[in-house]
FIKE-256639 format. One record per atom (N, C-alpha, C): x, y, z. Coordinates in pm, whole numbers, padded with zeros to 5 digits, always signed. Example, Ala and Ser with C-alpha at 12.3 -4.5 7.8 and 13.67 -1.06 7.14 Angstrom:
# residues 2
+01319-00569+00780 +01230-00450+00780 +01320-00330+00780 +01285-00225+00708 +01367-00106+00714 +01290+00003+00787 
This chain:
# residues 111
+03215-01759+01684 +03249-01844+01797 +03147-01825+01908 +03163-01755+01985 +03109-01680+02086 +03082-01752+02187 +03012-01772+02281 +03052-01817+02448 +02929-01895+02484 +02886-01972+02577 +02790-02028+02625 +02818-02009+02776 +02684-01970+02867 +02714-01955+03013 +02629-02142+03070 +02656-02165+03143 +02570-02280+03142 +02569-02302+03332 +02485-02348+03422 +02447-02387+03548 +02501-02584+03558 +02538-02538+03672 +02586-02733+03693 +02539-02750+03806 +02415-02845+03860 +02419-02897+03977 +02506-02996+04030 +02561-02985+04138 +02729-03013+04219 +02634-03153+04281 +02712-03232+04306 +02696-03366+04414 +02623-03339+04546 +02654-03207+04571 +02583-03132+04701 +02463-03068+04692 +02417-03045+04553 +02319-03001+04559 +02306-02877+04525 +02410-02815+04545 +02450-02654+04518 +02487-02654+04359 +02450-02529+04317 +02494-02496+04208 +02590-02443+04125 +02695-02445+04025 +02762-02357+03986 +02730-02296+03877 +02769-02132+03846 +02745-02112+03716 +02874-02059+03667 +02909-02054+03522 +03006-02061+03424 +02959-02024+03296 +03113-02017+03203 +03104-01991+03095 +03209-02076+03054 +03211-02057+02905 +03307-02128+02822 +03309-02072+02665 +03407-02030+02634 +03400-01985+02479 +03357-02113+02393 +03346-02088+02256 +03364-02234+02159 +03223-02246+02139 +03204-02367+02097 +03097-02461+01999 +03067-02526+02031 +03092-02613+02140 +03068-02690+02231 +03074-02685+02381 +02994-02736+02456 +02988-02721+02600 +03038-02868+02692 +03061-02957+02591 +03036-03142+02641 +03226-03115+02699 +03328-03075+02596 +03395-03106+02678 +03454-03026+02857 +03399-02894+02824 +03416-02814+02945 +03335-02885+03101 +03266-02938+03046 +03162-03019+03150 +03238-03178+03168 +03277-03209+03106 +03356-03315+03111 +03520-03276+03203 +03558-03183+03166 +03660-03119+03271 +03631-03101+03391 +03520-03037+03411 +03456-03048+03576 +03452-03135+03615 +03387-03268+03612 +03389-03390+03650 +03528-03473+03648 +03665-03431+03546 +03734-03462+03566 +03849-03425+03691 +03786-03307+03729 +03868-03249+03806 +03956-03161+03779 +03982-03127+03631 +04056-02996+03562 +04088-02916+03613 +03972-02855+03739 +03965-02714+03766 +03938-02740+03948 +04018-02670+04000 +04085-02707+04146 +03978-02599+04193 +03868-02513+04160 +03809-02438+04214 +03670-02542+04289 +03559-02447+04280 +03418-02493+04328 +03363-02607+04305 +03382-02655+04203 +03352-02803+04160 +03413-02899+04229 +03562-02887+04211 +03644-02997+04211 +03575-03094+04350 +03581-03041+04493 +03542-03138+04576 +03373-03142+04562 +03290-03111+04436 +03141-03130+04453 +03118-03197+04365 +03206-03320+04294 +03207-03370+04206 +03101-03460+04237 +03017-03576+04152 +03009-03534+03973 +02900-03352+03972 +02929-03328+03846 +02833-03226+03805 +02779-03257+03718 +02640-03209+03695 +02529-03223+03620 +02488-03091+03560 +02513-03095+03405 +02453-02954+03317 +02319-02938+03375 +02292-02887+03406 +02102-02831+03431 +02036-02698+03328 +02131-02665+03267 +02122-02521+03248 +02227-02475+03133 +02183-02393+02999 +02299-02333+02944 +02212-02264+02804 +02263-02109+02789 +02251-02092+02653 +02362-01987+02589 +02346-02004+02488 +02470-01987+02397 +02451-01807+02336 +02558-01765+02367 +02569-01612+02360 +02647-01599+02207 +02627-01503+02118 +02728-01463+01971 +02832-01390+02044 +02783-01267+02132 +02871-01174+02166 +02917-01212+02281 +03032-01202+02317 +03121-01228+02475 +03092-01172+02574 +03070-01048+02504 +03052-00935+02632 +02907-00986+02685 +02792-00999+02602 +02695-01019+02622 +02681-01182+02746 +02733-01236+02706 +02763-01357+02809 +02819-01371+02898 +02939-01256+02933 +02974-01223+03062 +02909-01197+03153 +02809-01085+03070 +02736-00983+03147 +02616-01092+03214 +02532-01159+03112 +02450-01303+03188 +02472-01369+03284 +02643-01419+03275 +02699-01517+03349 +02711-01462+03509 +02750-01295+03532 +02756-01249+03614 +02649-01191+03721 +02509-01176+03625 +02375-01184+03652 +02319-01293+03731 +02348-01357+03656 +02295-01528+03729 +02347-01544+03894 +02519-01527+03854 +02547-01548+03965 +02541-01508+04096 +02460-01361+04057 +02415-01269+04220 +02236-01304+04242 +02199-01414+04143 +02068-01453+04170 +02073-01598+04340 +01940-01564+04316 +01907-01611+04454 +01889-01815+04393 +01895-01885+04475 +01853-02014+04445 +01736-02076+04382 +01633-02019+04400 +01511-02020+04367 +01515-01914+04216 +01592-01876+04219 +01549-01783+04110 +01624-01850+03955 +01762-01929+04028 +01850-02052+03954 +01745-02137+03885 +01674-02217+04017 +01552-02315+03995 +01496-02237+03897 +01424-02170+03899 +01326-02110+03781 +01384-02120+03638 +01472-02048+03608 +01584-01998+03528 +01601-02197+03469 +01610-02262+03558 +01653-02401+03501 +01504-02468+03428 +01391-02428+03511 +01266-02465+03461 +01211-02368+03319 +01270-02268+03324 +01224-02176+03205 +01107-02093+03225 +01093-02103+03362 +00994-01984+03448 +00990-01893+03414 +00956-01816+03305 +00981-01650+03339 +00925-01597+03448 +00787-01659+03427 +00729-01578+03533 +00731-01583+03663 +00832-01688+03729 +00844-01652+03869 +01027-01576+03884 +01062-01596+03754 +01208-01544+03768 +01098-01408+03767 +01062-01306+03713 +01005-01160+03727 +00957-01160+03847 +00876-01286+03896 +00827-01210+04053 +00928-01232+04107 +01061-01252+04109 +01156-01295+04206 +01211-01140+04209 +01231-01116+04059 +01311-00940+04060 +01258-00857+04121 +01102-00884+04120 +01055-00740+04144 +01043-00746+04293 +01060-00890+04392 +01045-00909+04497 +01137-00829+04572 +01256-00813+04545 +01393-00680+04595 +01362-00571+04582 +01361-00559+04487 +01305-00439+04547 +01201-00321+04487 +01089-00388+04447 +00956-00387+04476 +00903-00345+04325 +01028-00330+04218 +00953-00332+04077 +01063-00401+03996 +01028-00395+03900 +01124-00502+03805 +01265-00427+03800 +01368-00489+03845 +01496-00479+03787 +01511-00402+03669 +01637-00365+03621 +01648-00292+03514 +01672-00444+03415 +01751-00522+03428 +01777-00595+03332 +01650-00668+03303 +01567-00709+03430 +01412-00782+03334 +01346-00687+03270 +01372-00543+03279 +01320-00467+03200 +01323-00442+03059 +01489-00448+03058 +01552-00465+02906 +01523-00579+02831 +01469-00662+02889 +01442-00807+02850 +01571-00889+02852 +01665-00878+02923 +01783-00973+02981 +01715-01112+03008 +01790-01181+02940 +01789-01352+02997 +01605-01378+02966 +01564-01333+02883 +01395-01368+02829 +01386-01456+02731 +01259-01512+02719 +01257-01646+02622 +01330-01593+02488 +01298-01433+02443 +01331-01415+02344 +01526-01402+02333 +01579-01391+02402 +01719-01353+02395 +01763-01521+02335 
């Protein structure tokens, strides 16, 4: 089975990020826009997928999903363009060498 985390740009411009178990991502994204979910979306309706990849392990996609979400905007942008290399200068920009997770190779072309 296993999980997909995926990024939605909101009507505002702002971003959300998420997860969803399953095999598919069309109808969870289709719920957002429907209004399903009374949280962050609901008044930034429509949303737009920008962003998503698909995890085997759960844990492993939590752990992404929760990553992402203490990232900076620009670092989203990248992450949506497939930047590595300004997502790494973004890590090491905090604080002043690479993160532990770009170290491990977290969230890399290869994962």
């Amino acid at each position: 089975m296993g999980i997909y985390v995926y990024m939605l740009r909101c009507a505002d411009d702002s971003f959300y990020v998420g997860s969803a178990t399953g095999d598919d991502l069309a109808p969870r994204i289709d719920q957002h826009n429907a209004g399903a979910y009374p949280g962050y979306t609901f008044n930034r309706r429509p949303v737009v997928l920008v962003w998503s990849e698909h995890f085997d392990r759960i844990t492993d996609g939590i752990a992404a999903e929760r990553q992402i979400k203490g990232w900076s905007r620009k670092k989203k942008q990248a992450l949506i363009r497939s930047d590595w290399m300004t997502i790494s200068k973004l890590a090491r920009r905090r604080g002043g060498t690479a993160r532990a997770g770009a170290e491990r190779g977290d969230l890399s072309p290869s994962s």
